[in-house]
C-alpha positions as CSV (number, residue, x, y, z in Angstrom):
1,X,0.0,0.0,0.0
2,X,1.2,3.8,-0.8
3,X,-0.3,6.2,1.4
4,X,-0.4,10.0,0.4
5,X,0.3,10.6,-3.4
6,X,-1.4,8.2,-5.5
7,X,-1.4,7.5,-8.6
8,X,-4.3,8.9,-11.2
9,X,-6.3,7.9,-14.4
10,X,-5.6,9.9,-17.4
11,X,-8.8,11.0,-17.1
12,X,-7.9,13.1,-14.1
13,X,-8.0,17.1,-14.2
14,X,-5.7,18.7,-16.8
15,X,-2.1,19.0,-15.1
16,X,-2.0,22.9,-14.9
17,X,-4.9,22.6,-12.7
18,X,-3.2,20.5,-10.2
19,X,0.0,22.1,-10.3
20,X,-1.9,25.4,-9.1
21,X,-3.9,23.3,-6.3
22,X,-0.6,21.8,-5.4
23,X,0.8,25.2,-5.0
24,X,-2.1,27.2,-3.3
25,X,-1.9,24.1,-0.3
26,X,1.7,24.6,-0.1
27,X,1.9,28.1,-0.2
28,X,-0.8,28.2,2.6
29,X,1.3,26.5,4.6
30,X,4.3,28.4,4.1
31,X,2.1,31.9,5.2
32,X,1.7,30.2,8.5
33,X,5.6,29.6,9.0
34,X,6.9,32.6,6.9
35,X,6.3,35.7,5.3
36,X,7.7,35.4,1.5
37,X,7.2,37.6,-1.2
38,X,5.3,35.8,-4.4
39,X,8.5,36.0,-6.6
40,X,8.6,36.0,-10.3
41,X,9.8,32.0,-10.1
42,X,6.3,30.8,-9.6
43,X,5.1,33.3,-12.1
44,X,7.5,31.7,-14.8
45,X,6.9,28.1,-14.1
46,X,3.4,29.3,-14.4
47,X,3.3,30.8,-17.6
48,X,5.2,27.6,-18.5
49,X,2.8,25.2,-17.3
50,X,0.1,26.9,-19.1
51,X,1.8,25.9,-22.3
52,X,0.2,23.1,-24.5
53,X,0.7,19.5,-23.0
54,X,-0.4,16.6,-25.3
55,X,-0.1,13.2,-24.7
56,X,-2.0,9.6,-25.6
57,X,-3.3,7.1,-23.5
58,X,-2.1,4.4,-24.2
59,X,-5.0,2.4,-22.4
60,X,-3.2,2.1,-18.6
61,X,-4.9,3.1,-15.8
62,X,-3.1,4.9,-13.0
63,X,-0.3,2.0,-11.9
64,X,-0.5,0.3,-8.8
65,X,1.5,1.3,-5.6
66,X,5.3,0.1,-5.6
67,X,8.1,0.5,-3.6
68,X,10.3,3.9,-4.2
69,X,13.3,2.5,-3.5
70,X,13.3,-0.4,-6.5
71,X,16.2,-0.4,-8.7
72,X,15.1,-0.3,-12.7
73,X,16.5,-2.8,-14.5
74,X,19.3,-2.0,-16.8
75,X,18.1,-4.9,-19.3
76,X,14.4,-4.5,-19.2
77,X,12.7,-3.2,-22.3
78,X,11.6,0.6,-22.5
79,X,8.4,0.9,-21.5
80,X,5.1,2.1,-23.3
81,X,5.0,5.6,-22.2
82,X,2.3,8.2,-23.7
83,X,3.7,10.3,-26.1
84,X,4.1,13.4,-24.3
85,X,4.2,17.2,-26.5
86,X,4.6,20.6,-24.0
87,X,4.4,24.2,-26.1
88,X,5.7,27.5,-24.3
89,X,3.1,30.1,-24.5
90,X,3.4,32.9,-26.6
91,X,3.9,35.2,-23.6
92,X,6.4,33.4,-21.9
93,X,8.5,35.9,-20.1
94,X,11.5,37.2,-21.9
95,X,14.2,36.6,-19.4
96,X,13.4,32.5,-20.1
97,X,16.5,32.1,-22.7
98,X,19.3,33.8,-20.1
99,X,18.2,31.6,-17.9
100,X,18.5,28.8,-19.4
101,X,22.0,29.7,-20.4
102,X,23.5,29.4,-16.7
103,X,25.0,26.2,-16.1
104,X,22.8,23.4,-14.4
105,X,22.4,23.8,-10.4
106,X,25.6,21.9,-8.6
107,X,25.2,19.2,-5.8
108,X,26.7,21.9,-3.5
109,X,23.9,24.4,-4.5
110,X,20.9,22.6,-3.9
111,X,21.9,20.7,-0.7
112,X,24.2,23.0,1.1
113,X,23.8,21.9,5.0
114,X,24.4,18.5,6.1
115,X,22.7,19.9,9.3
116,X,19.2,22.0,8.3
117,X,16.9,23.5,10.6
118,X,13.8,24.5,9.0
119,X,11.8,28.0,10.2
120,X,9.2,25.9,11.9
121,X,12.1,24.1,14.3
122,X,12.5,20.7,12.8
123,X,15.7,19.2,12.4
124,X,17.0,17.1,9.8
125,X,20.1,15.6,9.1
126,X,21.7,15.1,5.3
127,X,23.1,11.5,5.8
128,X,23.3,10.9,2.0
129,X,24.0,13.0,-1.3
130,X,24.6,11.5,-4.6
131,X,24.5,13.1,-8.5
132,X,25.3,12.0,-12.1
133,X,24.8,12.7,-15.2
134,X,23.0,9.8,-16.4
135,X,19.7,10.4,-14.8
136,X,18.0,7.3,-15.8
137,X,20.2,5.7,-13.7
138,X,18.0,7.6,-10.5
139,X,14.6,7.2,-12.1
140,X,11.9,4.4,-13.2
141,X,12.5,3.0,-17.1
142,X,8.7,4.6,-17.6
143,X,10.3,8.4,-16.2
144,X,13.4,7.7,-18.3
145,X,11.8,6.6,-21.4
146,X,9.2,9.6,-20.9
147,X,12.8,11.9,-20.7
148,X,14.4,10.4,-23.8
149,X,11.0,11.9,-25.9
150,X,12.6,15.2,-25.4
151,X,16.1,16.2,-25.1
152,X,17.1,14.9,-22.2
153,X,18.0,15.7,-18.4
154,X,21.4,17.5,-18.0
155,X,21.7,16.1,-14.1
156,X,20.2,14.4,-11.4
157,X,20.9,15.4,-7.7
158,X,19.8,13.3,-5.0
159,X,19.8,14.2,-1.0
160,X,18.6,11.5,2.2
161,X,17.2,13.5,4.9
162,X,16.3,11.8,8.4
163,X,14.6,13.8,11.1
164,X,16.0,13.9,14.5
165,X,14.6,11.0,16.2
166,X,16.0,9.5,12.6
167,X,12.8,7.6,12.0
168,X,12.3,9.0,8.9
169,X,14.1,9.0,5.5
170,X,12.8,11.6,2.7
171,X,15.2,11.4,-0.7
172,X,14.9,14.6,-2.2
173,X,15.7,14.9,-6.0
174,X,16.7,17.9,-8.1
175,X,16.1,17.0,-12.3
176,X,17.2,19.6,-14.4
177,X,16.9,20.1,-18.0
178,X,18.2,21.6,-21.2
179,X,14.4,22.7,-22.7
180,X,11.9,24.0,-19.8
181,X,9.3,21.5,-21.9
182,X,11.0,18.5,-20.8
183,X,10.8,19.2,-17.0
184,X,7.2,20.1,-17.7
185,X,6.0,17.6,-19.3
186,X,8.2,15.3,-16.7
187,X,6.3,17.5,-14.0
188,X,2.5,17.6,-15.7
189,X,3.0,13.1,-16.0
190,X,4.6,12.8,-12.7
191,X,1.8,14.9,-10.8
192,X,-0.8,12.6,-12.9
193,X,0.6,9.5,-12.1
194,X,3.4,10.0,-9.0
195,X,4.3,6.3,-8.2
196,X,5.0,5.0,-12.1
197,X,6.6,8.7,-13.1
198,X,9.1,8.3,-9.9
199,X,12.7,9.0,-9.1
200,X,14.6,6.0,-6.8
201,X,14.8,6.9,-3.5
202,X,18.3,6.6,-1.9
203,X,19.0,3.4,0.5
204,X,21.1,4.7,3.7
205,X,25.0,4.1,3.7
206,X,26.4,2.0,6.1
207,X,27.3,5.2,7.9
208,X,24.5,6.7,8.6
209,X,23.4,3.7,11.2
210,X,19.7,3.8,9.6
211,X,18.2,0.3,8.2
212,X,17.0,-0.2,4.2
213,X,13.5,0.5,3.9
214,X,11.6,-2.7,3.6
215,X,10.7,-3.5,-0.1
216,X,7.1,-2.4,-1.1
217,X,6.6,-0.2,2.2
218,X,4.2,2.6,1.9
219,X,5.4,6.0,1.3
220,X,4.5,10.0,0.3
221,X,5.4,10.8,-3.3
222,X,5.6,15.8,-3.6
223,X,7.3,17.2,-6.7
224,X,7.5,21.0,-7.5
225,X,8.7,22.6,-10.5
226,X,11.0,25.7,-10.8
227,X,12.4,27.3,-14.0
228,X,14.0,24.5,-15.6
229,X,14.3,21.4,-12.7
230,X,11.7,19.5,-11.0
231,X,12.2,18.8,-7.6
232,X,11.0,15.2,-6.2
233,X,10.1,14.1,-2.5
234,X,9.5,10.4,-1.7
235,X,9.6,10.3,2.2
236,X,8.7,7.0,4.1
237,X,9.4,5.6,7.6
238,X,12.5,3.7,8.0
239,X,10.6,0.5,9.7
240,X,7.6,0.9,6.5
241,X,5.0,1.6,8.8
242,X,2.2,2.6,7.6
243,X,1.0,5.1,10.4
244,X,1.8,8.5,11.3
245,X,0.7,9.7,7.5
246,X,0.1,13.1,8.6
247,X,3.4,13.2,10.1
248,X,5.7,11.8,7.2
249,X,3.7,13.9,4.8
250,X,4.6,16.8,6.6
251,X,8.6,15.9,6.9
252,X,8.2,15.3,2.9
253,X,6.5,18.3,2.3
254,X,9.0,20.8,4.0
255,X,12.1,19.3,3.1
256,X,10.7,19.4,-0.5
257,X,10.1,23.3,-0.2
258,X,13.6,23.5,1.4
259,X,15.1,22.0,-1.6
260,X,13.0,24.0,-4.1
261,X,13.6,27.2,-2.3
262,X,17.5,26.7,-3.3
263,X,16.6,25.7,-6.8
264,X,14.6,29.1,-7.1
265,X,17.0,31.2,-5.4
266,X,20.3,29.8,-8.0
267,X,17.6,29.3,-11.3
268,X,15.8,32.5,-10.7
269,X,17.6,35.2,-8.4
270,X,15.6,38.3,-8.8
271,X,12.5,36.3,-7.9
272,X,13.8,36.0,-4.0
């Protein structure tokens, strides 16, 4: 069983829609803890989201829970994925293509702390940090195969956070892009189907003293989008109990934000 995220039918509301009911929650939240100013970020991804997305069912309903932390297969064939087109409006903003031309965000840039207290008081501890280049290597073949359509990710970041009683563990994953098409369309079929559009969740190192999630455990699947990355949170307890949803779906929510809010602030400076 997954709790939280699940996935959805096709026929599910159009992916702008739920990136903006996604973001209204979040930013609700957010108010309560702190006071940040709207920046032009959101507006971007936004605009971008609003773009055409076109894609065709290919007859699969929204797939069946399974564990984050499965290994694809390097010899399995590609996967049936639906053929997956995203437009930029004709108003996208003008400062898009400068953007675009800074380097990709660095390991250092997105996870900076190994120790990070949050505004709220919670404390988490980075036990984990992996990145490569060959981001199918981080991801499920449908996600990769999905990816190849377009022109590929430029680099996949991955950070395991545990919080202070180091019950939980929530991998957060920063996928960035070449074309701000391919991490939306990655963003619009990830949001409609979260466990079968998935990035791998990291197992602990030996060092960290933390045991491997248990195969098939339930677990809370966030993503966000900034200007050219999507930013992944698959949080579950370390034991793969199912209780205490509230609780792990808060600790994946916040450490999500924490890791968009240093995408924004490198993709998009002016908009913080």
């Amino acid at each position: 069983m997954t709790f939280g995220d699940q996935g959805m039918p096709y026929g599910a509301p159009d992916p702008y829609t739920q990136w903006v009911v996604e973001q209204e929650r979040i930013r609700r939240r957010r108010r309560t803890r702190r006071a940040v100013a709207a920046g032009t970020g959101v507006v971007l991804v936004a605009a971008i989201t609003a773009g055409a997305v076109l894609y065709t069912d290919g007859g699969r309903d929204g797939a069946a829970a399974a564990s984050s932390s499965a290994t694809p297969s390097a010899t399995a064939p590609s996967p049936a994925v639906p053929s997956v087109a995203v437009t930029l409006p004709s108003d996208a903003p003008s400062a898009l293509p400068s953007l675009l031309s800074r380097p990709v965000i660095r390991p250092e840039q997105a996870f900076p702390a190994k120790s990070v207290r949050l505004s709220d008081g919670s404390r988490y501890e980075r036990v984990d940090l992996a990145t490569t280049s060959d981001c199918a290597k981080g991801m499920s073949p449908e996600l990769a195969a999905l990816i190849e359509q377009g022109q590929g990710c430029e680099r996949l970041t991955a950070a395991l956070f545990t919080d202070a009683d180091r019950r939980s563990q929530v991998t957060v994953t920063v996928l960035s892009f070449r074309r701000v098409e391919d991490a939306s369309s990655v963003f619009a079929m990830a949001s409609m189907d979260p466990v079968t559009y998935q990035v791998v969740s990291l197992d602990p190192p030996p060092a960290a003293g933390l045991p491997t999630v248990p195969p098939g455990a339930a677990g809370v699947f966030r993503r966000l989008m900034t200007v050219r990355s999507v930013v992944f949170a698959n949080g579950q307890w370390s034991d793969g109990s199912e209780q205490d949803e509230a609780a792990i779906t808060e600790q994946t929510e916040d450490l999500l934000q924490y890791a968009d809010d240093n995408v924004v602030a490198y993709e998009d400076p002016d908009s913080v």
